[in-house]
N, C-alpha and C positions, 0 to 999 in steps of 0.2 A: 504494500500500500504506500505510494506517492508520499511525502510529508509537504506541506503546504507551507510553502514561505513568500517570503514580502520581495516587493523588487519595487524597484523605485529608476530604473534604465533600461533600454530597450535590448534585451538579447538578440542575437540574429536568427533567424528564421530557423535556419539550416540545424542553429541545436536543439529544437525541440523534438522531444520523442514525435509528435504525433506527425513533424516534417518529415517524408518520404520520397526520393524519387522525384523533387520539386515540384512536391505538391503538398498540403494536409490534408493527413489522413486520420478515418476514425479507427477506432481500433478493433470494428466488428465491419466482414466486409458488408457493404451496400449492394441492393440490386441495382444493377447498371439497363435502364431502359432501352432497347433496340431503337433504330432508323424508323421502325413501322410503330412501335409504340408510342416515339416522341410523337410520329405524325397525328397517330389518331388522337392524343391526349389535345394538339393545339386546334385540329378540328373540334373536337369537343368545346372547346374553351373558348373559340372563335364564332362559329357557327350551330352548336347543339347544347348548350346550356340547358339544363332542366327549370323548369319556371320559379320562383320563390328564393331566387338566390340575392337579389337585392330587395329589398323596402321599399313598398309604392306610396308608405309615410314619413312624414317627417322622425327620427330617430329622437325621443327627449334628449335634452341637452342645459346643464345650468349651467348659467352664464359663470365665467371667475375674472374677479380683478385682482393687481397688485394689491391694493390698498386691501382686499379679502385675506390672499394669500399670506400677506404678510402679518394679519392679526390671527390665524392660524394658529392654533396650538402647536408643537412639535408630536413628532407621532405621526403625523397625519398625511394619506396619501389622496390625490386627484389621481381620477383617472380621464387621460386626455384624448382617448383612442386606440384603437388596436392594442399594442404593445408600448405605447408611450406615457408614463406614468412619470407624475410628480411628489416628492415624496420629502418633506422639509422636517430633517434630523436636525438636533441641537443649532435651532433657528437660523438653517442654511438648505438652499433647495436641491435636491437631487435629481436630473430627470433619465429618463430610460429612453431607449432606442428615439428619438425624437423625428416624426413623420407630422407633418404640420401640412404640406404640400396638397392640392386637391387630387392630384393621382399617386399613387405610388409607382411607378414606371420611371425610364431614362426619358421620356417626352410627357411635355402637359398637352398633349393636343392627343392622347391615346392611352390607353391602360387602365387598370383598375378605379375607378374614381370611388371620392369618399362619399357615403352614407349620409353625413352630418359636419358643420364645422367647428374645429376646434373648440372648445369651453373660451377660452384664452389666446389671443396672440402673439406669436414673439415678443413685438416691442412691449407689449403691458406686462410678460415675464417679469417679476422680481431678477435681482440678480443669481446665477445660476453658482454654484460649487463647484458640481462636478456634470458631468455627461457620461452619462453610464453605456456601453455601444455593447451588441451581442452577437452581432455579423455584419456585412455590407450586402443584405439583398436592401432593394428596394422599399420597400415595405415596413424597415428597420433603420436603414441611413439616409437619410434626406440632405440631400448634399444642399439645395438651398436651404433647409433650415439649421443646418450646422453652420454655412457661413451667415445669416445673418444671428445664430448664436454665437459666434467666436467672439465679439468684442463683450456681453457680458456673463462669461462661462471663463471658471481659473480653471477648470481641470476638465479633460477630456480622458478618459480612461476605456481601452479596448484590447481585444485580444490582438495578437500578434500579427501586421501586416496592415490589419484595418487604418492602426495610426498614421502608415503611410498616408493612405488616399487621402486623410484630412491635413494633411501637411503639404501634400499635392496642390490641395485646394486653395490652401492658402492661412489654413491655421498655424497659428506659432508654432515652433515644434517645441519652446519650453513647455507649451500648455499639455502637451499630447504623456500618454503613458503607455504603454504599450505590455501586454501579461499572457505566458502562456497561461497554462492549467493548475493548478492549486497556488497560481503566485497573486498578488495582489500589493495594497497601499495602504496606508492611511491616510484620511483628510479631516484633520479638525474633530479628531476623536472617532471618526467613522471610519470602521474598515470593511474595505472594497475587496474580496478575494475575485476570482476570473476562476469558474469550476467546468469542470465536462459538461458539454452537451454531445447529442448526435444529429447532425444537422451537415451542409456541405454550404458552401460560398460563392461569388461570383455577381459580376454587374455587367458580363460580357459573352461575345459566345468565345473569346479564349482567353478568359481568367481565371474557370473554374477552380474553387478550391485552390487558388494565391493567397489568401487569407485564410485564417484558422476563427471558428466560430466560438461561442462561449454561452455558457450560463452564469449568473451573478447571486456571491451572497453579501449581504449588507449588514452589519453589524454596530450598533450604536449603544453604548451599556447594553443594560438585558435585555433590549430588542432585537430578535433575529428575522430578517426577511430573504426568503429566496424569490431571484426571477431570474425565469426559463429559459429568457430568448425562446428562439425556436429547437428543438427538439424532439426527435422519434424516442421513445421508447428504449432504454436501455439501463444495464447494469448500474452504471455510475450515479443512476439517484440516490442507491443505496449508500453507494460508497459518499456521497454528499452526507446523507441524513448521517450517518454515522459518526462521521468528519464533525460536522456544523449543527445539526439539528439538537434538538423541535428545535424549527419554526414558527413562531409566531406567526406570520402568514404567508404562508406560499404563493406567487403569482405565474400560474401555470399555464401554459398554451392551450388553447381548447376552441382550435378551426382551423379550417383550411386545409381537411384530415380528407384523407380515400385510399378506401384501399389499396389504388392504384399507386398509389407513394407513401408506401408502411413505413419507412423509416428514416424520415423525417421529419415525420408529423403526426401528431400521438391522436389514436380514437378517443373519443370519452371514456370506456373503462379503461384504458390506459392510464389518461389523464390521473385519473382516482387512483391507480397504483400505485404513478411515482408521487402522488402527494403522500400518500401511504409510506413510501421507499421513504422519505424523506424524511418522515416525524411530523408532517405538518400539525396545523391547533386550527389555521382556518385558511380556506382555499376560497383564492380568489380566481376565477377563468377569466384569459386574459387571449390576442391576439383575435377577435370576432368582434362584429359587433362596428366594423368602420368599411373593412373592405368587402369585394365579394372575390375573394381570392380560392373558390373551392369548387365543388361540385353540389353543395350538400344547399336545403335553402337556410336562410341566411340568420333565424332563430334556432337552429336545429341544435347546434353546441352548447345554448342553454339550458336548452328543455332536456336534452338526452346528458348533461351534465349533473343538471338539479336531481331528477331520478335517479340517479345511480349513488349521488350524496347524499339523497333523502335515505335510502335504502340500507347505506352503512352507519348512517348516521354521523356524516361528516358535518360539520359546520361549513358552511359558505358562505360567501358574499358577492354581491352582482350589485354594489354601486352604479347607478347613470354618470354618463358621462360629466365629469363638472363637480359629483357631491362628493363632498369629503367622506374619509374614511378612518377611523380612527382604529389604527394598528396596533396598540394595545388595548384594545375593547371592541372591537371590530362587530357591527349589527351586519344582519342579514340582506338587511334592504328589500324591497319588491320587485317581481318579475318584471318590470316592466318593457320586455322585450313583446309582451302578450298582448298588449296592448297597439302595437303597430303590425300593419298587416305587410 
């Protein structure tokens, strides 16, 4: 078992175990998709969508200002969409994978477009701590909302290779920190570790996996929160929960799942496993609910999530976009996914 330490400077690629062969790699092999598979998946995705995959209503959404955020208790997280989550530890704001943009795609005139807008703006952000990053798909790095994040954000924190492109872009490269797997930081009493996921990377058709992807634990006194990024189903929850756990609350992926891509992207009894794998106390589904990045329709991840938590008796949470969430007291909230057709 790995031991977990701090780094504070960028390693080179090439020494990381999970670097192979110049590329990252996971440590359980992936099914590798055929020429006729990729075709019929982008037919599908293109032209055969199943109907119920977007909202023909408006998605609730509460509105958040500075002047909100900032009178905010600590503890407490927003959630801002998909996978983009704000989270203000010892009176300083944390955010996650930040997707602000109206499509997640390399173009704004095509790609997945968002459900609803943001709670919040960039510029009405508070100032930011850190930037928490879990890969470079689209849908997780918003490369225009990282540069107009760069001038109020001290610290950008990602797995190994990611930091490049943001340094690419034009971020300072003081700001940037760059972690394989059980390595991480501290910031202002919060530690940031960089833990396994299973997941693969890529913003091109030849970049695939240049980058190494990650899941995140966040640590502030006796508050412990996991988030997932994206992730199939695999061993290393365990060896998280082990590592770090319980959790105070876990934020777990839970969409954009088919069978046709098992291991990248976790079903709903998955889902409930690795919250399981991990120790969790209260699960929060995370990565639905913005895009229509799936097959499935577009409520389906909460309702087949809720049952299966109802069933072990897991605690949940499915905050709306916008409401606060208090991470050590954490309520259930209302489906309110039921409510939009």
């Amino acid at each position: 078992m790995t031991s977990p330490t701090l780094a504070s400077t960028t390693a080179p690629l090439a020494a990381s175990p999970q670097f192979h062969d110049g590329k990252f790699r996971n440590p359980a092999p992936m099914h590798e998709h055929s020429f006729g598979e990729m075709a019929r998946l982008w037919w599908t995705f293109m032209f055969d969508k199943p109907t119920g995959t977007v909202p023909r209503q408006a998605i609730p959404v509460r509105p958040l200002s500075k002047a909100a955020l900032l009178a905010a208790p600590d503890n407490t997280l927003f959630r801002l969409g998909h996978s983009t989550m704000l989270i203000k530890l010892g009176g300083a704001f944390y955010l996650t994978d930040p997707v602000f943009s109206e499509r997640a795609s390399p173009v704004q005139w095509a790609g997945p477009a968002r459900f609803h807008a943001p709670p919040i703006g960039i510029d009405e952000l508070p100032p930011i701590k850190a930037v928490i990053l879990s890969h470079d798909h689209y849908d997780h790095l918003d490369r225009a909302a990282v540069l107009a994040l760069a001038n109020k954000t001290t610290h950008f924190v990602a797995p190994l290779g990611v930091g490049q492109r943001l340094a690419d872009w034009g971020v300072a490269r003081a700001k940037i920190q760059e972690f394989d797997w059980w390595q991480g930081t501290e910031i202002d009493g919060v530690r940031l570790v960089a833990t396994p996921a299973q997941h693969f990377s890529g913003r091109g058709l030849g970049d695939r996996n240049s980058t190494l992807w990650a899941s995140w634990v966040l640590i502030h006194k006796d508050l412990r929160v996991f988030f997932s990024g994206d992730s199939g189903y695999f061993s290393g929850f365990k060896e998280i929960g082990a590592k770090y756990g319980p959790f105070d609350v876990a934020l777990v992926e839970t969409g954009a799942y088919d069978k046709q891509w098992p291991d990248v992207h976790m079903q709903p009894e998955e889902t409930l496993q690795a919250f399981l794998d991990l120790k969790g106390k209260w699960l929060v589904p995370i990565h639905n609910g913005t895009f229509d990045l799936g097959l499935h329709r577009w409520q389906e991840p909460f309702e087949r999530i809720s049952a299966l938590a109802a069933a072990r008796g897991v605690a949940m949470a499915t905050p709306e976009m916008g409401e606060p969430l208090d991470l050590l007291q954490p309520q259930a909230g209302r489906p309110w996914w039921r409510a939009v057709e």
